[in-house]
Residue frames relative to the residue before (quaternion, step in Angstrom):
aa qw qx qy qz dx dy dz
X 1.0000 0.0000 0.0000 0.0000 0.00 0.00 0.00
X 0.4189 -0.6695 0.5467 0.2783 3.75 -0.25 1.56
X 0.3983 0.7476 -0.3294 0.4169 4.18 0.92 -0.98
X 0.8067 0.4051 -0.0758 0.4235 3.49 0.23 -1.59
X 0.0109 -0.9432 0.2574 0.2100 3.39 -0.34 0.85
X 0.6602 -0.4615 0.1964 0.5590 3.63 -0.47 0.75
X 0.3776 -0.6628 0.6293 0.1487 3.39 -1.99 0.47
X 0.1164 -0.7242 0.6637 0.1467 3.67 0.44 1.68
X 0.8263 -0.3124 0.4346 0.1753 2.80 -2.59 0.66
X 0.3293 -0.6158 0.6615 0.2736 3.53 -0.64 -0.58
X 0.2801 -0.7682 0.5600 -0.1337 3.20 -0.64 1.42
X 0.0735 0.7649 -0.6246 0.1394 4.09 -0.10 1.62
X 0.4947 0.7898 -0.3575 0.0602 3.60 0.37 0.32
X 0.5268 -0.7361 0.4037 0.1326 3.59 -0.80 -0.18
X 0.1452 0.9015 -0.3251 0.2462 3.38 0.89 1.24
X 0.7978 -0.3189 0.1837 0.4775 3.59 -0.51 0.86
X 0.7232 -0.5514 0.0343 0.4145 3.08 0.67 1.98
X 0.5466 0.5170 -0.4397 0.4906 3.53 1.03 0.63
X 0.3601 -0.5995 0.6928 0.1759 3.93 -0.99 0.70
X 0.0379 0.7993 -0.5944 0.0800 3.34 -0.47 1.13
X 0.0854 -0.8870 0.4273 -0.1526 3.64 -0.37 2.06
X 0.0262 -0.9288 0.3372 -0.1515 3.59 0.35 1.12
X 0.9078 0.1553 0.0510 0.3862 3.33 -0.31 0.71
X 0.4092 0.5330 -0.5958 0.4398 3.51 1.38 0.22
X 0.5201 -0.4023 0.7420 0.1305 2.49 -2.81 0.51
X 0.8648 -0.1600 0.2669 0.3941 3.06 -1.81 -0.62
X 0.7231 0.4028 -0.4508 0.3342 3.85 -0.08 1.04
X 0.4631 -0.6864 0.5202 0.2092 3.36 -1.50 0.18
X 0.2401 -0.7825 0.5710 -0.0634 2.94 -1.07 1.77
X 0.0545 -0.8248 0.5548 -0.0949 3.66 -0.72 1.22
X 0.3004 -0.7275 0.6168 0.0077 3.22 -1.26 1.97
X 0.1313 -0.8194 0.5504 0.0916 3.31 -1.13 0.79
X 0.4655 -0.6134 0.3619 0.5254 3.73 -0.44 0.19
X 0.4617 0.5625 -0.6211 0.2910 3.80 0.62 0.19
X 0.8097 0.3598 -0.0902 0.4548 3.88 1.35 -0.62
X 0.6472 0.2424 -0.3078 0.6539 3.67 1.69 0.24
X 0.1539 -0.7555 0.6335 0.0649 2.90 -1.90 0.38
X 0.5334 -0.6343 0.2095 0.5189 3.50 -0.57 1.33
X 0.7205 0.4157 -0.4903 0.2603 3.66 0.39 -0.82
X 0.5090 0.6968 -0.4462 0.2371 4.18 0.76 0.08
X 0.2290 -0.7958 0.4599 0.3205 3.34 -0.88 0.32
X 0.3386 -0.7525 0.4842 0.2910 3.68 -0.85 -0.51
X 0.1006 0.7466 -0.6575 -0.0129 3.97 -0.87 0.76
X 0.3501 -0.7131 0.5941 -0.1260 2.39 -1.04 1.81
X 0.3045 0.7785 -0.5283 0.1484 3.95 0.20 0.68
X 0.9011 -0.1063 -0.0964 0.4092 3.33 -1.84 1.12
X 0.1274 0.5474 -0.7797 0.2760 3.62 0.30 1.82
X 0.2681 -0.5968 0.7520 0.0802 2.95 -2.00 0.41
X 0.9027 -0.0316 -0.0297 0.4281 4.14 -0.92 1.28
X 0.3558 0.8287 -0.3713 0.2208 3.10 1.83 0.09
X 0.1681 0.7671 -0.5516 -0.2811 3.53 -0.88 -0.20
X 0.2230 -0.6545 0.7222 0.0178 3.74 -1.88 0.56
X 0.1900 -0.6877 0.6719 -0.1990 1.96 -1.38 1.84
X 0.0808 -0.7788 0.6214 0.0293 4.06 -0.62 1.33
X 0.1775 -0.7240 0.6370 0.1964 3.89 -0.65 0.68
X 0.8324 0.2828 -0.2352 0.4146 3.70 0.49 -0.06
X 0.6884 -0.4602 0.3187 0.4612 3.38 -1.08 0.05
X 0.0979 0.6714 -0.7346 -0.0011 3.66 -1.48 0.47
X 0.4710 -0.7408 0.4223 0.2261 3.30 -1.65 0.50
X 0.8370 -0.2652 -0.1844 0.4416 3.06 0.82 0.47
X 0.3071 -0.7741 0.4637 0.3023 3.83 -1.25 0.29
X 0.0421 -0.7475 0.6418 0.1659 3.58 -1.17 -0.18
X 0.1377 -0.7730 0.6125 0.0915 3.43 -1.06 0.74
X 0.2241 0.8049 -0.5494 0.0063 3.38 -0.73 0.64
X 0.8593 0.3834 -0.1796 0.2870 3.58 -1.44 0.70
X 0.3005 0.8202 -0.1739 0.4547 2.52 2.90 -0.11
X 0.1924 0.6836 -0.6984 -0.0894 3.51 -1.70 0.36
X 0.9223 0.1363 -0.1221 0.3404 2.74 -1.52 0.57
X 0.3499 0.7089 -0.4793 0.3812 3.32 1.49 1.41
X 0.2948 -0.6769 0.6467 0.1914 3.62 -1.40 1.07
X 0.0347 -0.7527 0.6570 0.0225 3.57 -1.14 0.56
X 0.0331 -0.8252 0.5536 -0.1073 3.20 -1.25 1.64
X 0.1561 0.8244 -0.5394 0.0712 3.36 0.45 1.72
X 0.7611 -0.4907 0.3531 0.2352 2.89 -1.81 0.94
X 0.7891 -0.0488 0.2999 0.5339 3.00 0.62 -2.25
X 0.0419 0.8019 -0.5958 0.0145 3.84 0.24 0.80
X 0.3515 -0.6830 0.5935 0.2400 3.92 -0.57 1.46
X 0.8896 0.2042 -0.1761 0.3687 3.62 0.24 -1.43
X 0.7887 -0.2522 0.2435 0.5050 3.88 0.41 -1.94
X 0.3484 -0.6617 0.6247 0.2247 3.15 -1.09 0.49
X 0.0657 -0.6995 0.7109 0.0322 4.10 -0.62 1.06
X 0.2192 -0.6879 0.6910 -0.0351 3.13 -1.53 1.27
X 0.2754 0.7448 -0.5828 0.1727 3.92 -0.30 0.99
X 0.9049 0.0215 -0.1440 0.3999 3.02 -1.54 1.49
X 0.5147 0.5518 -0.5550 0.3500 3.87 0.95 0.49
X 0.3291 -0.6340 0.6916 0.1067 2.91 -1.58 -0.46
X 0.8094 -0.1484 -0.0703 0.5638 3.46 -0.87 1.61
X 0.3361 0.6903 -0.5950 0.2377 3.29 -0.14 1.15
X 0.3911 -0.6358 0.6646 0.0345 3.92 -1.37 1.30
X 0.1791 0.6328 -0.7533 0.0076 3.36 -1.20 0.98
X 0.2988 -0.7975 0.5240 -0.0129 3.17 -1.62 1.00
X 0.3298 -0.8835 0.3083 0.1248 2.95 0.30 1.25
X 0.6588 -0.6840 0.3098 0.0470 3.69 -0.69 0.83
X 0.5215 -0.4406 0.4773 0.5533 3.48 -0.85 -1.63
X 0.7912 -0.0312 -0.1220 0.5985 3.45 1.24 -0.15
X 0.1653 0.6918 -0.7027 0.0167 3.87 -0.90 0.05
X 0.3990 -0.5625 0.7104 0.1406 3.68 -1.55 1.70
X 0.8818 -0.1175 0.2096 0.4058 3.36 -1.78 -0.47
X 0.2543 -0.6309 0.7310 0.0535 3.20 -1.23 0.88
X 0.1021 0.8252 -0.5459 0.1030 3.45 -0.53 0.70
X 0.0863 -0.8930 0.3995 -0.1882 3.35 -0.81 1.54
X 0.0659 -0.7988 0.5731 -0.1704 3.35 0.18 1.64
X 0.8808 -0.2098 0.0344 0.4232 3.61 -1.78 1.56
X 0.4239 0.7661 -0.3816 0.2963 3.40 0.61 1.50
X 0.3274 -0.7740 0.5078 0.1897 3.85 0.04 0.40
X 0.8384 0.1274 0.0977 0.5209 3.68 -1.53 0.24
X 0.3447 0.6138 -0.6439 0.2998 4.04 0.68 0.58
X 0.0326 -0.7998 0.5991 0.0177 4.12 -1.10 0.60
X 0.3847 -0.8653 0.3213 -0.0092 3.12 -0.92 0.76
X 0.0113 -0.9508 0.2995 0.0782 3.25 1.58 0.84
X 0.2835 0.8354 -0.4568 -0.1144 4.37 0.61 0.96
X 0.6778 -0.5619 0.3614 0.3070 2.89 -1.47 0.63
X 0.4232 -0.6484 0.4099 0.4821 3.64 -0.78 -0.84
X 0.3575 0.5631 -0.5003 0.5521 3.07 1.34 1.02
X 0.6508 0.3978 -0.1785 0.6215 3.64 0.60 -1.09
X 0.7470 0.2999 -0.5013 0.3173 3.63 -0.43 -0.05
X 0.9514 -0.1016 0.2684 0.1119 3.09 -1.67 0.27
């Protein structure tokens, strides 16, 4: 049925300093600093129930096309960009910059008292 739409791969990979995460389902993926560095970023696009988890600094995240994703960074130098998801949970670390959020629904913000204000 042309209708029905394809089931892409999941995508874990590591590309000209961007972590590039695609397509998970229902599990939890975890970066360590043996494999990020603060200056990488991360794009996170069209997981579904995923959660991520970063133990070290990175510079910056973006989520897009997402539902019902939890995010748990460590250290975020610059912003977190939210486009086009939908129920999505960030947890806020030792440090998170700007949280930024564009045609999104149910996005939540979880700061620490490191992260607040």
């Amino acid at each position: 049925n042309p209708a029905e739409k394809k089931v892409k791969a999941p995508v874990r990979e590591f590309r000209n300093k961007i972590w590039h995460i695609e397509n998970f389902g229902a599990e939890e993926l975890v970066f360590t600093d043996a494999e990020v560095e603060k200056n990488h970023r991360f794009s996170i696009v069209n997981c579904m129930g995923t959660t991520i988890r970063i133990t070290t600094k990175v510079n910056v995240i973006t989520i897009e096309g997402s539902k019902k994703v939890s995010l748990y960074p460590a250290r975020v130098m610059n912003s977190i960009d939210i486009m086009n998801s939908q129920v999505v949970n960030v947890f806020g670390g030792q440090q998170m910059g700007m949280v930024n959020v564009e045609s999104s629904k149910e996005v939540k913000v979880h700061p620490t008292a490191a992260t607040s204000p």
